[in-house]
N, CA, C and O atoms as a GROMACS GRO file, in nm:
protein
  536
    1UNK      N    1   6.251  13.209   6.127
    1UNK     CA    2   6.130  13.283   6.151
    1UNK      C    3   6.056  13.216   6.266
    1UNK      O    4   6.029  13.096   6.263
    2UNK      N    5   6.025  13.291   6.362
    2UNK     CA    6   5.902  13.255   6.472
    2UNK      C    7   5.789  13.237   6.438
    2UNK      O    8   5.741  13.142   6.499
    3UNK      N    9   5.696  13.300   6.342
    3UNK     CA   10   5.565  13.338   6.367
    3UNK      C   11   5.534  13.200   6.248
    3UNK      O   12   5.624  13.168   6.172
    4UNK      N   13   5.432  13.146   6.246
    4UNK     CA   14   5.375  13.052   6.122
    4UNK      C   15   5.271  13.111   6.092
    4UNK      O   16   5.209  13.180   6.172
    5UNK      N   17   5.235  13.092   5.972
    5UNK     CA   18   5.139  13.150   5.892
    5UNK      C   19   5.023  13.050   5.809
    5UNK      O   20   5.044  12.976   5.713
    6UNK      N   21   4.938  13.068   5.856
    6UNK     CA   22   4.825  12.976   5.766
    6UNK      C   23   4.714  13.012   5.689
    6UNK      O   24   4.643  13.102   5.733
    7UNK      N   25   4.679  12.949   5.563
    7UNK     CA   26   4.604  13.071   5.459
    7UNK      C   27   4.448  13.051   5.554
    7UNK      O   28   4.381  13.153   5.544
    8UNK      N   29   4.392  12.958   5.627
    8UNK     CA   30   4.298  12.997   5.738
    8UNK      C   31   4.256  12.985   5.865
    8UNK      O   32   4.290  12.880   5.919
    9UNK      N   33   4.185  13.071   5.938
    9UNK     CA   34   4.207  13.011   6.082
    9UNK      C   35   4.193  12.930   6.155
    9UNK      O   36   4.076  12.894   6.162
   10UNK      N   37   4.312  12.836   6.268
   10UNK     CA   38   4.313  12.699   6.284
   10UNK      C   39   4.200  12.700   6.394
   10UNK      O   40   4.206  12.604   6.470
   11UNK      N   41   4.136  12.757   6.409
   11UNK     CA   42   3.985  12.711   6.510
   11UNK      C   43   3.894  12.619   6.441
   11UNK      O   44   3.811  12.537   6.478
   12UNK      N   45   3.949  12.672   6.299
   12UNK     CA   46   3.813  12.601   6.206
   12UNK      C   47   3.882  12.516   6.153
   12UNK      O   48   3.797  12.471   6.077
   13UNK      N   49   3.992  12.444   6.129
   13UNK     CA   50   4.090  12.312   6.076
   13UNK      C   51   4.002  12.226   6.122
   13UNK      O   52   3.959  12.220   6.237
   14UNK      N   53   3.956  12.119   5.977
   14UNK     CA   54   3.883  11.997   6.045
   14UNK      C   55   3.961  11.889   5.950
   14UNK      O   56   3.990  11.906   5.831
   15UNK      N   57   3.998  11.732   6.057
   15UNK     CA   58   4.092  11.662   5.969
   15UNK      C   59   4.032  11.645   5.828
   15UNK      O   60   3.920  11.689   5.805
   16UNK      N   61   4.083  11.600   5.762
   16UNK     CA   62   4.104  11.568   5.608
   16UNK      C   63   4.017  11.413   5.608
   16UNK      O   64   4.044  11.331   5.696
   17UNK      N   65   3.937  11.389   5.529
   17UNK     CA   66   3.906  11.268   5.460
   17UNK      C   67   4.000  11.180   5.461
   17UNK      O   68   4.101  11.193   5.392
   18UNK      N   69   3.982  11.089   5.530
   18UNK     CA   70   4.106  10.917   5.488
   18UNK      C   71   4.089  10.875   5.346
   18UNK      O   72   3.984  10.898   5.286
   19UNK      N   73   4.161  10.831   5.306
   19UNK     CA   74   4.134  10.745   5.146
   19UNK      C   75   4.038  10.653   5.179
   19UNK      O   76   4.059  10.572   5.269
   20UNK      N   77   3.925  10.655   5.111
   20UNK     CA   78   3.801  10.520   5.121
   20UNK      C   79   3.866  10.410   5.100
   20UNK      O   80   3.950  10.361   5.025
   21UNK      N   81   3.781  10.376   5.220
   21UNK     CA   82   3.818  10.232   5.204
   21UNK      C   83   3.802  10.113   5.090
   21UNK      O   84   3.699  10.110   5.023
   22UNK      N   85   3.894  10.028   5.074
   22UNK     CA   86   3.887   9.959   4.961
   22UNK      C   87   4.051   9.907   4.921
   22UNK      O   88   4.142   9.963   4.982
   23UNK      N   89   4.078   9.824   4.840
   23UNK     CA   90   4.148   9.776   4.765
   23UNK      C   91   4.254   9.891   4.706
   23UNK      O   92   4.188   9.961   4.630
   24UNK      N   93   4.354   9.925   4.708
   24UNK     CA   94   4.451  10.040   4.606
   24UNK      C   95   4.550   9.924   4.534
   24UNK      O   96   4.550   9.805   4.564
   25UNK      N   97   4.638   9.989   4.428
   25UNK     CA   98   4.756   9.955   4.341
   25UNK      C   99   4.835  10.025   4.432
   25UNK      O  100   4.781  10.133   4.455
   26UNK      N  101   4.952  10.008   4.501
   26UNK     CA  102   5.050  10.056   4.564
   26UNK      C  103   5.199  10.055   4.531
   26UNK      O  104   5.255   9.960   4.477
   27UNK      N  105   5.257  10.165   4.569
   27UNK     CA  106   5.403  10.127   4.509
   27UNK      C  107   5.510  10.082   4.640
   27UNK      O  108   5.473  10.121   4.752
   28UNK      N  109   5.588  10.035   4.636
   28UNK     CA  110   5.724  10.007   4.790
   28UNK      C  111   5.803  10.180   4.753
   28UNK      O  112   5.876  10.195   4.655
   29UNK      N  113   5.774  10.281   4.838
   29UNK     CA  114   5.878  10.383   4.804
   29UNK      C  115   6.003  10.364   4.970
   29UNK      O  116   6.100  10.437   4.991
   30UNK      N  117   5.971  10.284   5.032
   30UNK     CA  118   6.065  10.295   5.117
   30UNK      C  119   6.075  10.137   5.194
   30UNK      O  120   5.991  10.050   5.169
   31UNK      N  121   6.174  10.118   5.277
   31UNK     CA  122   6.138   9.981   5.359
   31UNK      C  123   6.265   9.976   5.439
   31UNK      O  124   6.373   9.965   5.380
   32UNK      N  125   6.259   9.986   5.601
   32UNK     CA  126   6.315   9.973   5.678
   32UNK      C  127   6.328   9.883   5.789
   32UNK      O  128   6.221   9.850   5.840
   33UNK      N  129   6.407   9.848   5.826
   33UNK     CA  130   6.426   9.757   5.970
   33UNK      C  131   6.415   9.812   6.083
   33UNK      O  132   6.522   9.859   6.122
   34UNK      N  133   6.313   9.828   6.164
   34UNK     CA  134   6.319   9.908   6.325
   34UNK      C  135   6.291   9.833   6.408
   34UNK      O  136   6.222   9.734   6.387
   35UNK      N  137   6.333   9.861   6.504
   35UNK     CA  138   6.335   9.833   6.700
   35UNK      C  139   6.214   9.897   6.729
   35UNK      O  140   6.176  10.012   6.710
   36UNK      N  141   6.159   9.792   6.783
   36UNK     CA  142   6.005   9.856   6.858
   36UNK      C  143   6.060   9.846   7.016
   36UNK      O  144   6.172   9.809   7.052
   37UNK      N  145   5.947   9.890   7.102
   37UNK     CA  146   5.998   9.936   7.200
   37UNK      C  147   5.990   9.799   7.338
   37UNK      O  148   6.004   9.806   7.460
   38UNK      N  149   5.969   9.709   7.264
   38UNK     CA  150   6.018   9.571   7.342
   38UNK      C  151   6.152   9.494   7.312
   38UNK      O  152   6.195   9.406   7.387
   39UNK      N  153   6.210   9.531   7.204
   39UNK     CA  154   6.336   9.520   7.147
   39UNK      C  155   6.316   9.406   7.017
   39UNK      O  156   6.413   9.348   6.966
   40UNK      N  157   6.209   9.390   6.986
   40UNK     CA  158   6.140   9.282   6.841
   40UNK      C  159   6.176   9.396   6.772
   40UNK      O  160   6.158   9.515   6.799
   41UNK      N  161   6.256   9.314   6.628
   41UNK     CA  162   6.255   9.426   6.460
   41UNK      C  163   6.174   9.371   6.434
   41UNK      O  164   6.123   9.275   6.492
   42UNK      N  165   6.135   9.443   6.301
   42UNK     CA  166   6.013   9.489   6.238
   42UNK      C  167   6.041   9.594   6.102
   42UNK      O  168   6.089   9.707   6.089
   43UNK      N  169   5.977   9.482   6.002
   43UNK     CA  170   5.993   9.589   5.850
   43UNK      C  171   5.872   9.709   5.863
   43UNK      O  172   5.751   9.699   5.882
   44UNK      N  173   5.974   9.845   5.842
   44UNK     CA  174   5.884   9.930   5.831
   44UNK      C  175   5.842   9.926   5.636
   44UNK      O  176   5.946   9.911   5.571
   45UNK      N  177   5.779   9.931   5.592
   45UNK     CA  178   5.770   9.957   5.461
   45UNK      C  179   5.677  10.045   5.434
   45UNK      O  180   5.578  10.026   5.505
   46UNK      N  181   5.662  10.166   5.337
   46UNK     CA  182   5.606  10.278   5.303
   46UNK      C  183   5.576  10.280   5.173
   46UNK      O  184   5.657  10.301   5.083
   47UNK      N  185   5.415  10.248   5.153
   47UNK     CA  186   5.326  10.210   5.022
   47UNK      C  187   5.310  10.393   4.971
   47UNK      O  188   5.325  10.497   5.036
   48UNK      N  189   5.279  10.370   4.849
   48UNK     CA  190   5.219  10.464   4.766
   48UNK      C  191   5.155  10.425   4.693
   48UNK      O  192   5.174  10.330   4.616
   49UNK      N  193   5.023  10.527   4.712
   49UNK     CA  194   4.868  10.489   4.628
   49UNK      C  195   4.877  10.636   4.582
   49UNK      O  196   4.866  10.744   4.640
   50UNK      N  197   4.908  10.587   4.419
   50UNK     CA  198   4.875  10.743   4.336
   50UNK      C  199   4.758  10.826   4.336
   50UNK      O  200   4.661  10.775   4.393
   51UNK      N  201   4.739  10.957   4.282
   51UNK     CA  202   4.632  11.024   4.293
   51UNK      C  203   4.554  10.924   4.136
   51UNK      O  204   4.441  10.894   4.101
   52UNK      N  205   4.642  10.912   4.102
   52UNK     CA  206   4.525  10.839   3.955
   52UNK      C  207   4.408  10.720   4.020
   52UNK      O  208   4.312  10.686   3.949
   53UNK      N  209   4.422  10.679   4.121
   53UNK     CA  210   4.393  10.573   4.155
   53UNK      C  211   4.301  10.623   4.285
   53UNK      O  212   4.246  10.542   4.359
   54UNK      N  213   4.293  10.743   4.300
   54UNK     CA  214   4.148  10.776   4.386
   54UNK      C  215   4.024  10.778   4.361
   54UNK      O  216   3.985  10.824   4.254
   55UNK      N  217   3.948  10.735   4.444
   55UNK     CA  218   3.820  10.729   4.365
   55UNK      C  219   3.749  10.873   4.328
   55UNK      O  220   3.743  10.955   4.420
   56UNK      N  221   3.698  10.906   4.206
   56UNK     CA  222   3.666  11.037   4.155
   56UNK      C  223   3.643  11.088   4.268
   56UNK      O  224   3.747  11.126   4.323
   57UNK      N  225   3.517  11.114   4.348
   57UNK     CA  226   3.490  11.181   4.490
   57UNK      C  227   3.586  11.214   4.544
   57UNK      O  228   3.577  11.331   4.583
   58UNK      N  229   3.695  11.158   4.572
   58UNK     CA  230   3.766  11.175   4.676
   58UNK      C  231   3.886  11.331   4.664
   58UNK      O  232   3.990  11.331   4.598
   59UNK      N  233   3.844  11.426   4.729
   59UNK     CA  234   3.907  11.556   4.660
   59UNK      C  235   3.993  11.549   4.802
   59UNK      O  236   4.011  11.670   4.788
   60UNK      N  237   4.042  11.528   4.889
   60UNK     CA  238   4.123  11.551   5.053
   60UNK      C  239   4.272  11.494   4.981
   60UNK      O  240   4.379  11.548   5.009
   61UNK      N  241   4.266  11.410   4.913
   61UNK     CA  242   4.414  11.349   4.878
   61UNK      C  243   4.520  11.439   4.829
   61UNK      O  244   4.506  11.530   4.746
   62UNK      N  245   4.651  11.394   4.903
   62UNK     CA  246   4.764  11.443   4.859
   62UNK      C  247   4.768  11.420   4.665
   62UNK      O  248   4.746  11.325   4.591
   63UNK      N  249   4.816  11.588   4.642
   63UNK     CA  250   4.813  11.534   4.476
   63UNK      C  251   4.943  11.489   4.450
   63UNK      O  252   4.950  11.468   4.328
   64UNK      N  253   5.066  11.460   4.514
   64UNK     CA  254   5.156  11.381   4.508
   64UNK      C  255   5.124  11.194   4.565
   64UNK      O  256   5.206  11.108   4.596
   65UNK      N  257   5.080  11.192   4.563
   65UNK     CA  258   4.986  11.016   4.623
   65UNK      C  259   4.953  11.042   4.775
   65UNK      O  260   4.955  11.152   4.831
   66UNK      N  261   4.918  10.906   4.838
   66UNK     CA  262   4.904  10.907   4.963
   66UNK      C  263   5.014  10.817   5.029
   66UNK      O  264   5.015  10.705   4.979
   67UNK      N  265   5.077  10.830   5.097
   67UNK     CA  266   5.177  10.704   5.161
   67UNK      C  267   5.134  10.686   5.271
   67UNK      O  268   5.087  10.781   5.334
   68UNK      N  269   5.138  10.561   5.323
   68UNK     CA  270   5.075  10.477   5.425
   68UNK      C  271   5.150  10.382   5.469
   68UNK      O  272   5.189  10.293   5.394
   69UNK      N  273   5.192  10.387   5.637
   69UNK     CA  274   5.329  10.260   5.662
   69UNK      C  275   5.241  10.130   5.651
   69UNK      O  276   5.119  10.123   5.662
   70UNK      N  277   5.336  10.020   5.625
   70UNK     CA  278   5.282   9.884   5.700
   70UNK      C  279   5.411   9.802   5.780
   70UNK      O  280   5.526   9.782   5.738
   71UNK      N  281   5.344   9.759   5.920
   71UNK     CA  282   5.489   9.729   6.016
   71UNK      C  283   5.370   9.650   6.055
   71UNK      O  284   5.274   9.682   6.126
   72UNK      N  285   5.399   9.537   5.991
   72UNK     CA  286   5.330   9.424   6.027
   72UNK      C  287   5.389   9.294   6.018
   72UNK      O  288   5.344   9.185   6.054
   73UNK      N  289   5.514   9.330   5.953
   73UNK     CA  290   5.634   9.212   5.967
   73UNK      C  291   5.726   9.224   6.068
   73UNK      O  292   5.808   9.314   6.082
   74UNK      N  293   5.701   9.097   6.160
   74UNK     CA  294   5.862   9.104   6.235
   74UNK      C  295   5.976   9.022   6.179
   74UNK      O  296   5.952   8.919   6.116
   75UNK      N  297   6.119   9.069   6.204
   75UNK     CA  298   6.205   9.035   6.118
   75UNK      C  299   6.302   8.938   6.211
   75UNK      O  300   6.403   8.880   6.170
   76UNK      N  301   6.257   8.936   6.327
   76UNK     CA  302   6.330   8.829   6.477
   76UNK      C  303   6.352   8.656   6.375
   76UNK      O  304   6.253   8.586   6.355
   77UNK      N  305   6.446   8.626   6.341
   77UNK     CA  306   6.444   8.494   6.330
   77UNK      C  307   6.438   8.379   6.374
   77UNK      O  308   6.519   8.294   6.412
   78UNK      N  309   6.216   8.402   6.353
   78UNK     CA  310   6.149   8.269   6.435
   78UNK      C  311   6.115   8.203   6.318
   78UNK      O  312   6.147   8.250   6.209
   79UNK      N  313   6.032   8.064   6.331
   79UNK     CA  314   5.997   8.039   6.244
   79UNK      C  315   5.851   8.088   6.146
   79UNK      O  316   5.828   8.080   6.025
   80UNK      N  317   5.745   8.160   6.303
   80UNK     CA  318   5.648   8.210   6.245
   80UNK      C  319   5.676   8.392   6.139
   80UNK      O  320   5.616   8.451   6.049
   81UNK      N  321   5.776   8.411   6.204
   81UNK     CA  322   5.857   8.532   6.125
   81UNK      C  323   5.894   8.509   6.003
   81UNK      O  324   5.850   8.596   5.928
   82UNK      N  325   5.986   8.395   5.927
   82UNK     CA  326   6.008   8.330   5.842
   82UNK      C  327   5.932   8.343   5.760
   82UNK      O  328   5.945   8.419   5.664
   83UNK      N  329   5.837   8.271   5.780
   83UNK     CA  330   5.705   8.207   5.726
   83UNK      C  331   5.638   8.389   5.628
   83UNK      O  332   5.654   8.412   5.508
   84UNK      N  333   5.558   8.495   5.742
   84UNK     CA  334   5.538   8.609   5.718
   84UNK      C  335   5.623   8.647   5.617
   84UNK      O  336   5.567   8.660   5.508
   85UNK      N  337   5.744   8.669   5.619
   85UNK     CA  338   5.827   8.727   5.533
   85UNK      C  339   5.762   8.686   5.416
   85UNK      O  340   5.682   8.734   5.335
   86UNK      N  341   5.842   8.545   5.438
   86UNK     CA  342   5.816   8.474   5.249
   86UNK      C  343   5.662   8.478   5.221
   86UNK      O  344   5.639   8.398   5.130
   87UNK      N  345   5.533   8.549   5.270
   87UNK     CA  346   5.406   8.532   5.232
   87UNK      C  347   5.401   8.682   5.186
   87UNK      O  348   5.330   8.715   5.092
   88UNK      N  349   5.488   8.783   5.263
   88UNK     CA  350   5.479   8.925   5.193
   88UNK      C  351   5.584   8.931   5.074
   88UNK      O  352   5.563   8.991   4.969
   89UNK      N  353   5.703   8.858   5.107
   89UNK     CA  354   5.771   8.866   4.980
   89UNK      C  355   5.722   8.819   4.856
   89UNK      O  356   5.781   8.843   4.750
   90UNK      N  357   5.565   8.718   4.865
   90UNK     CA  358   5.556   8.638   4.757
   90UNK      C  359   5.467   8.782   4.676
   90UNK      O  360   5.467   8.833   4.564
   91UNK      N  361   5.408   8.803   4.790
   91UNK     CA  362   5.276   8.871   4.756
   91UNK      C  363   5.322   9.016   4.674
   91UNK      O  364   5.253   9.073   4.589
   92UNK      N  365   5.457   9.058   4.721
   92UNK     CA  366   5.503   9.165   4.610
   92UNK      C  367   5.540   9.138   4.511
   92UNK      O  368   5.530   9.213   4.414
   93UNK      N  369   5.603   8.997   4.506
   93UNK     CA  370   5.640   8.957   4.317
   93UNK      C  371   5.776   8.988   4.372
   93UNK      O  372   5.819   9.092   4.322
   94UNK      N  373   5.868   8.928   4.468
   94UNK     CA  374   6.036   8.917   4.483
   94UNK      C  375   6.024   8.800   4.380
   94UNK      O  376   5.929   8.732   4.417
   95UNK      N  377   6.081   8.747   4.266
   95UNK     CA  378   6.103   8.653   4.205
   95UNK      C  379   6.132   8.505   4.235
   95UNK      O  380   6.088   8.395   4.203
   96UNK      N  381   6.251   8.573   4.334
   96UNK     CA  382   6.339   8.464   4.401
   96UNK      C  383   6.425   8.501   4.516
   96UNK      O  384   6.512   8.587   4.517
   97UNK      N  385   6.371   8.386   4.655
   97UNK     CA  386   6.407   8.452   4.755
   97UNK      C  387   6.530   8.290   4.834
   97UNK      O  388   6.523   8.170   4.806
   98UNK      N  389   6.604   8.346   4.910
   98UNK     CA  390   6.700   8.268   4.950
   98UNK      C  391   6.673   8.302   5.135
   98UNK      O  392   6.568   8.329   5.194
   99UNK      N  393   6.823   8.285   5.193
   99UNK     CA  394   6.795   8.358   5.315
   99UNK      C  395   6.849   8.478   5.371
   99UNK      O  396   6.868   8.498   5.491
  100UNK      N  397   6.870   8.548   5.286
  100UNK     CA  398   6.887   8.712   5.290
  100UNK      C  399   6.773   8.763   5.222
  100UNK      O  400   6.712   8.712   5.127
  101UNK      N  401   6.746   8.890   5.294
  101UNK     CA  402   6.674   9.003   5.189
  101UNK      C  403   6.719   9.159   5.186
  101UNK      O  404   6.741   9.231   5.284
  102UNK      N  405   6.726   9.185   5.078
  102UNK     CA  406   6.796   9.275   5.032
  102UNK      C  407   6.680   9.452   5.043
  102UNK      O  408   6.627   9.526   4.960
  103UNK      N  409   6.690   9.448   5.175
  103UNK     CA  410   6.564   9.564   5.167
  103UNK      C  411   6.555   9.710   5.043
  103UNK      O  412   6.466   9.794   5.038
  104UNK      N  413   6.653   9.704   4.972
  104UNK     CA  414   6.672   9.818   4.911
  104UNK      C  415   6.629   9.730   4.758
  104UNK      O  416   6.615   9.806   4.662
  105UNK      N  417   6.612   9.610   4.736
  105UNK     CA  418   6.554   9.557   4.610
  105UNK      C  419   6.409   9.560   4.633
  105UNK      O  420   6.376   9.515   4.523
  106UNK      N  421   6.303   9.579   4.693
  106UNK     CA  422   6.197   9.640   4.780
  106UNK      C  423   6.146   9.766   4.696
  106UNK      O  424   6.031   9.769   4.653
  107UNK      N  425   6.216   9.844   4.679
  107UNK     CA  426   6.168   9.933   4.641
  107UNK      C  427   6.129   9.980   4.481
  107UNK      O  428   6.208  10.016   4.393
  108UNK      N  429   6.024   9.971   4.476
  108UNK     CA  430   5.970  10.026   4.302
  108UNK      C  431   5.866   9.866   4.318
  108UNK      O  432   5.770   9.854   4.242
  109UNK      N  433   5.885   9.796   4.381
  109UNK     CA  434   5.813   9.670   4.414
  109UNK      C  435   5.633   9.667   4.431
  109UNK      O  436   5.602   9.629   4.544
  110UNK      N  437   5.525   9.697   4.349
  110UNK     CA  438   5.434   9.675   4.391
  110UNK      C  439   5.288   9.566   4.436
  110UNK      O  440   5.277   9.444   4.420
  111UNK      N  441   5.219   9.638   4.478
  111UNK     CA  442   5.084   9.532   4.539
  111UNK      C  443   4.958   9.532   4.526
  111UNK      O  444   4.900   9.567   4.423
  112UNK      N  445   4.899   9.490   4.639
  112UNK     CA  446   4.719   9.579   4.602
  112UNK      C  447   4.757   9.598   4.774
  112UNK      O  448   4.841   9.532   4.835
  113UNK      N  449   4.680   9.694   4.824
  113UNK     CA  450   4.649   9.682   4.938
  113UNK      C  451   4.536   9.740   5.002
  113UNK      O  452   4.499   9.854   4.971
  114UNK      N  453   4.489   9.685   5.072
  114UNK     CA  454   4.315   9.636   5.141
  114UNK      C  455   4.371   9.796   5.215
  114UNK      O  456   4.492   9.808   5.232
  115UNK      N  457   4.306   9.877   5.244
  115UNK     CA  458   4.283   9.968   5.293
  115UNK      C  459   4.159   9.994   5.433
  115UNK      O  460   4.040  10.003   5.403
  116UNK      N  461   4.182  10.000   5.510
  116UNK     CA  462   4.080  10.020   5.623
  116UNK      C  463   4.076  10.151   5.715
  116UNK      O  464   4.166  10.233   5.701
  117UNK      N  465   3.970  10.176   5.815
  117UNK     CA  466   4.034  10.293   5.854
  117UNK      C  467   4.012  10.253   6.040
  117UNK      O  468   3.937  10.165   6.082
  118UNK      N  469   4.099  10.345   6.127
  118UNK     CA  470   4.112  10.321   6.260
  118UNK      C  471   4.130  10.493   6.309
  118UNK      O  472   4.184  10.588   6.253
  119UNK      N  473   4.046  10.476   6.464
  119UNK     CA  474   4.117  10.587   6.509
  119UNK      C  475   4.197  10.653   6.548
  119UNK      O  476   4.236  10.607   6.656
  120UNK      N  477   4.254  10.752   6.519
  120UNK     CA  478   4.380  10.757   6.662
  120UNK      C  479   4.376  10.948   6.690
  120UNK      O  480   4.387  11.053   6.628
  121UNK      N  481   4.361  10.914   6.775
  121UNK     CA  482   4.332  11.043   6.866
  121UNK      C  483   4.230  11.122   6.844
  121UNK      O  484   4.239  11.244   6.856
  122UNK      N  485   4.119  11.059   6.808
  122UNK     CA  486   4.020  11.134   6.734
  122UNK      C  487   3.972  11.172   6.583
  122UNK      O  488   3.872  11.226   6.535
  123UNK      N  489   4.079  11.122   6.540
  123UNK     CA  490   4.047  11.132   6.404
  123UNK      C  491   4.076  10.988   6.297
  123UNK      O  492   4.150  10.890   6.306
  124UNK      N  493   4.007  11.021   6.226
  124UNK     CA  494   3.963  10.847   6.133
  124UNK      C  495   4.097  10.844   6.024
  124UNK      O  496   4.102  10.936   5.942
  125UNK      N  497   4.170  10.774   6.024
  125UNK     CA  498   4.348  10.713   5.940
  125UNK      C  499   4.294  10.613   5.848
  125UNK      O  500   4.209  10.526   5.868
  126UNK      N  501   4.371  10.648   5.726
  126UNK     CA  502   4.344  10.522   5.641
  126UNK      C  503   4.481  10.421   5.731
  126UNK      O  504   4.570  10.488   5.784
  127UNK      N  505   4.490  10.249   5.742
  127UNK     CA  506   4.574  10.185   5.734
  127UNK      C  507   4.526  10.073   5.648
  127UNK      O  508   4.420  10.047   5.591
  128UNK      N  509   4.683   9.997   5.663
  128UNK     CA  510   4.675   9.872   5.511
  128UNK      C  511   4.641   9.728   5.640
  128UNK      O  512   4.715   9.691   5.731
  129UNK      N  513   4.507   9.676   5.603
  129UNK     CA  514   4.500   9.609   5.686
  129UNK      C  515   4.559   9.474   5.621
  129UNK      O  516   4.526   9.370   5.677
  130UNK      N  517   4.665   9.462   5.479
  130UNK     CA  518   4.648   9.339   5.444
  130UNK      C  519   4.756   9.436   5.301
  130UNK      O  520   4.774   9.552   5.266
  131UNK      N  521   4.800   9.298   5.261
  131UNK     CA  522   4.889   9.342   5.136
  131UNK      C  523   4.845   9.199   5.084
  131UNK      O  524   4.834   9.089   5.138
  132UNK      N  525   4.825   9.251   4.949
  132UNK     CA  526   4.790   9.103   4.859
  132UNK      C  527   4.845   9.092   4.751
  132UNK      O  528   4.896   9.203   4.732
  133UNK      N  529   4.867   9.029   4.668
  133UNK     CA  530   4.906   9.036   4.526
  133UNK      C  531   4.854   9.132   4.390
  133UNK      O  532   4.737   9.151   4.356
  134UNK      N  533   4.949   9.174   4.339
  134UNK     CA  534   4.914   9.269   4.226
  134UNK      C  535   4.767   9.254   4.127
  134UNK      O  536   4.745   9.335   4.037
   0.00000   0.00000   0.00000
């Protein structure tokens, strides 16, 4: 089909509310290794903050949760890289870590995470400025 259809007219579309800022319970539903565009990897990982866990007010939220990346780890084996890892791995509750990580044990893994908001292109984004312990 060509034509798209929307139940109103997009002159009047105004973005959506970010999740307030604050502290969430988050879940790991995803976590990947990517190439940024200087050639440094970098864990992508993809939080989920349930709808149970919005603050009453907040009616804009996905009623399936909200997911939110964090690519704030680089995965280049330096020593300040190292270091990061094992402070996010502690902070999710990995039990026990060696020198592999197993990105697919990551997942169902949760946190708290500090929530903030930034612009980008005009409109106000929740991001995780910080991952902390459960």
């Amino acid at each position: 089909m060509s034509i798209l259809s929307y139940s109103t007219d997009l002159s009047t579309a105004e973005p959506p509310a970010p999740l307030p800022a604050g502290p969430y319970p988050a879940e790991i539903v995803s976590a990947t290794e990517r190439t940024g565009g200087s050639g440094s990897k970098y864990l992508n990982v993809i939080f989920r903050i349930s709808p149970s866990s919005y603050p009453a007010d907040f009616t804009d939220g996905d009623p399936d949760g909200v997911e939110i990346h964090y690519n704030r780890i680089q995965t280049d084996d330096t020593g300040r890289n190292r270091f990061r890892m094992r402070q996010f791995l502690e902070r999710i509750g990995v039990p026990t870590m060696g020198n592999r990580v197993d990105l697919n044990s990551l997942m169902g893994m949760t946190a708290t995470v500090e929530i903030t908001h930034q612009e980008y292109e005009g409109e106000q984004r929740a991001q995780i400025a910080r991952v902390l312990a459960p």
